[in-house]
C-alpha positions, 0 to 999 in steps of 0.5 A, a space after each residue: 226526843 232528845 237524842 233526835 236533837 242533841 249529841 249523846 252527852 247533852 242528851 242524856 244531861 237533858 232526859 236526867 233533867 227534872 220534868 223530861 218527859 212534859 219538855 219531851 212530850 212539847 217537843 215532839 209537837 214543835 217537831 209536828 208543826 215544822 219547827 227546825 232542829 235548830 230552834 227545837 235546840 234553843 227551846 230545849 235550853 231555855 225549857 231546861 234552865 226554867 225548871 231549874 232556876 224556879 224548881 217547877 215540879 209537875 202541875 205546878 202554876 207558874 206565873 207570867 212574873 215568876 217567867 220573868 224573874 228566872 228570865 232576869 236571872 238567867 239574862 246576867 253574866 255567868 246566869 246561862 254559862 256565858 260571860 256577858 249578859 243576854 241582849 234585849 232580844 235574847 232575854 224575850 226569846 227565853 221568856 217566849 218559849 218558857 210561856 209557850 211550854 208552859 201554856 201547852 202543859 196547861 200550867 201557866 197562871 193566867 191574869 185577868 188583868 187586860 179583861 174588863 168587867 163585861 167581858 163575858 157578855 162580849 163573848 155571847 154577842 161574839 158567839 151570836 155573831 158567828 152562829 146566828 148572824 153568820 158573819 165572817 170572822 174579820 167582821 166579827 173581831 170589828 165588832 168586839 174589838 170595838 166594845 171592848 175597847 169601850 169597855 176597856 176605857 170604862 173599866 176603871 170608873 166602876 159603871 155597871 152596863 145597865 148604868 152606861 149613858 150616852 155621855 159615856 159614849 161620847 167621852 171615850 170618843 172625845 178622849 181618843 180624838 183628843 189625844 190624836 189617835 181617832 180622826 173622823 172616819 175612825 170615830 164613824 168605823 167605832 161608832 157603827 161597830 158599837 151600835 150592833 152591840 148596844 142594840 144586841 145587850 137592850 134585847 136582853 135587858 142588860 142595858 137601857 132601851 134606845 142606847 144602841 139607837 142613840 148612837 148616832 155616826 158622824 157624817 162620812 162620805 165614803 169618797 170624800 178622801 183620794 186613795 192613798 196608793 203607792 208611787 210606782 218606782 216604789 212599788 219596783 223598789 219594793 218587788 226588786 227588794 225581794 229578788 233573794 233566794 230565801 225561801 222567805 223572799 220566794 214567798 213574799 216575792 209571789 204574795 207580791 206580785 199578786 197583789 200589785 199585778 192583780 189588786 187582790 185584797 188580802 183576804 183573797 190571797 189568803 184563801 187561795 189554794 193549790 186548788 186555784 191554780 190550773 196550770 193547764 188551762 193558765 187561771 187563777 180562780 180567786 174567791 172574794 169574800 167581800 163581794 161573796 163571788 168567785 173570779 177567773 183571772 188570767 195567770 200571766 207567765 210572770 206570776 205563774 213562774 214566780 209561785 211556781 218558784 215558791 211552791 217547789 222551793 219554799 212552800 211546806 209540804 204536808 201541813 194542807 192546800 192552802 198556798 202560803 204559809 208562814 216561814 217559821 213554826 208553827 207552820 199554818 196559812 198566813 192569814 190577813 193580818 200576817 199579809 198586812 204585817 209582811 207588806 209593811 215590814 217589806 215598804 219600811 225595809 226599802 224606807 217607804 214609813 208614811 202613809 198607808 203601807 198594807 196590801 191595800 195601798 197596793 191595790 190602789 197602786 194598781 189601780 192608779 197605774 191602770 188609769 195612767 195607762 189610759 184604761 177606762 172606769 169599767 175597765 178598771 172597776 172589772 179589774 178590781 172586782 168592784 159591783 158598785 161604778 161609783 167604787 171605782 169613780 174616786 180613782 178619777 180624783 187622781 187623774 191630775 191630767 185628765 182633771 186638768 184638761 177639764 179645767 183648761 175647757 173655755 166655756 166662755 161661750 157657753 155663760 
């Protein structure tokens, strides 16, 4: 594997290294997954100054620390053969790639030190989720996320789950609302998130009866807030931010333009597939996890010619159907949390940094655009995929035009 990256010399001082084979054996799943030659370089480097500055012998168990204190070492001047010291940057590309090697031979000494106490009952209640419940995994990962955290806040107090209260509740409420970080609707999504727990841990007795019951949500009314869209000359700005012929910006440029031509929520452009696009017949089929249905859209030319774009230019080839993957290795589909990171990252290039800035903003974006256009709440809720009208009846908050009309109706003959 060496020679396939390195010139003769240097590959021959890197097969005469301690452990070649593991470091060649890691390498050669780097080069599976879609790694560059470039990076398969660097991590052969910094693979091959660990096991020299920490002596790491076959099995051994190396720490997260022990990682950092070579990574100090070869930071310094003269520490990697280069005269200056390595950058921030640098330093964490090192420590990365060194727990990377390591995690894949299985020899890194794992801490506990971010589990809590009930970290295994979280487990089984994520395990009944998924196999009995049958829920999806982005509900699932609400809901332990929520116990986890509370457990996380508990855990230096030493409290047994049987001896948890409803005090306990509200303090861990009460402390995050009042250091800022939790505003009504976050503490009615925490409460509603924890009660599924509480009620699954009274069923095997690890708690006491009626707590999961007691936790009671504060009141929300869904539509009590106006969504909170996008300005349209920023949505231009943030599409004409991606006109490059990367092939990074060939993809997000198509991620893009679908969420603001269609409205699709980020787990509908996470599923899609090569599949869903009929070129012959101009359709995308869209499968929507939310509602649990399946919609045809018309494939405008715009659109079409943009993932066409990506998909002959950019996309990888031979790592399955799905439509977008990420850009570097390892090469796998974008998921909805890569698609929340990629649109904010793209609205602060262009210096759009308050307010909601994920995919959804754009959606409420494109709503928004729709009913400046004159479109109709049918219409609308259509478009969005939205089964409920009452879904769609808080865009007409926004409607300042419309509102004020109403507001400038005399009723004088009508008192």
């Amino acid at each position: 594997m060496f020679e396939e990256i390195f010139f003769p010399r240097t590959a021959a001082k890197h097969r005469a290294a301690p452990l070649a084979e593991p470091r060649a054996r890691y390498l050669r799943h780097l080069k599976e997954i879609g790694t560059s030659r470039a990076t398969l370089r660097k991590c052969a480097n910094d693979h091959l100054h660990l096991v020299r500055l920490l002596n790491v012998q076959e099995g051994d168990r190396i720490s997260i620390q022990g990682i950092e204190a070579a990574a100090t070492i070869w930071s310094q001047p003269k520490g990697r053969r280069c005269d200056r010291a390595a950058t921030a940057k640098t330093r964490q590309r090192f420590v990365s790639h060194c727990v990377d090697l390591l995690r894949y031979l299985g020899w890194v000494e794992e801490t506990e030190e971010d589990r809590h106490p009930h970290h295994a009952e979280v487990r089984i209640f994520e395990g009944w989720l998924r196999n009995e419940r049958g829920l999806s995994d982005a509900t699932i990962d609400d809901y332990c996320r929520a116990a986890d955290h509370f457990f996380v806040c508990l855990a230096g107090r030493g409290t047994s789950l049987d001896a948890i209260q409803m005090a306990d509740v509200d303090e861990v409420i009460a402390i995050e609302h009042g250091r800022g970080a939790w505003n009504r609707r976050t503490i009615h999504d925490f409460a509603q998130r924890l009660r599924p727990f509480f009620g699954f841990a009274e069923k095997r007795g690890w708690c006491r009866p009626g707590l999961g019951a007691g936790i009671m949500a504060p009141g929300y009314m869904a539509d009590e807030t106006v969504p909170k869209g996008i300005k349209r000359d920023d949505v231009e700005r943030l599409l004409a931010s991606v006109q490059g012929e990367r092939p990074v910006d060939k993809r997000d440029r198509a991620i893009l333009m679908l969420f603001i031509a269609y409205g699709l929520r980020a787990g509908e452009v996470a599923g899609l597939r090569l599949d869903d696009l009929d070129w012959e017949n101009g359709m995308l089929r869209v499968r929507c996890p939310k509602p649990g249905r399946t919609h045809l859209w018309p494939l405008s030319q715009a659109v079409g010619n943009t993932i066409l774009s990506y998909i002959r230019d950019a996309r990888p080839s031979g790592f399955g159907r799905s439509l977008f993957f990420t850009s570097h290795a390892p090469i796998r589909p974008l998921g909805r949390k890569a698609l929340g990171k990629m649109v904010r990252d793209r609205l602060a290039g262009i210096g759009v940094v308050a307010g909601r800035r994920g995919p959804h903003a754009l959606r409420h974006a494109a709503a928004q655009h729709l009913l400046d256009q004159g479109m109709s709440m049918k219409l609308i809720g259509d478009f969005l995929g939205h089964r409920d009208p009452s879904s769609t009846a808080i865009y007409a908050k926004v409607n300042l035009v419309a509102l004020r009309e109403v507001a400038a109706l005399d009723l004088e003959g009508l008192a």
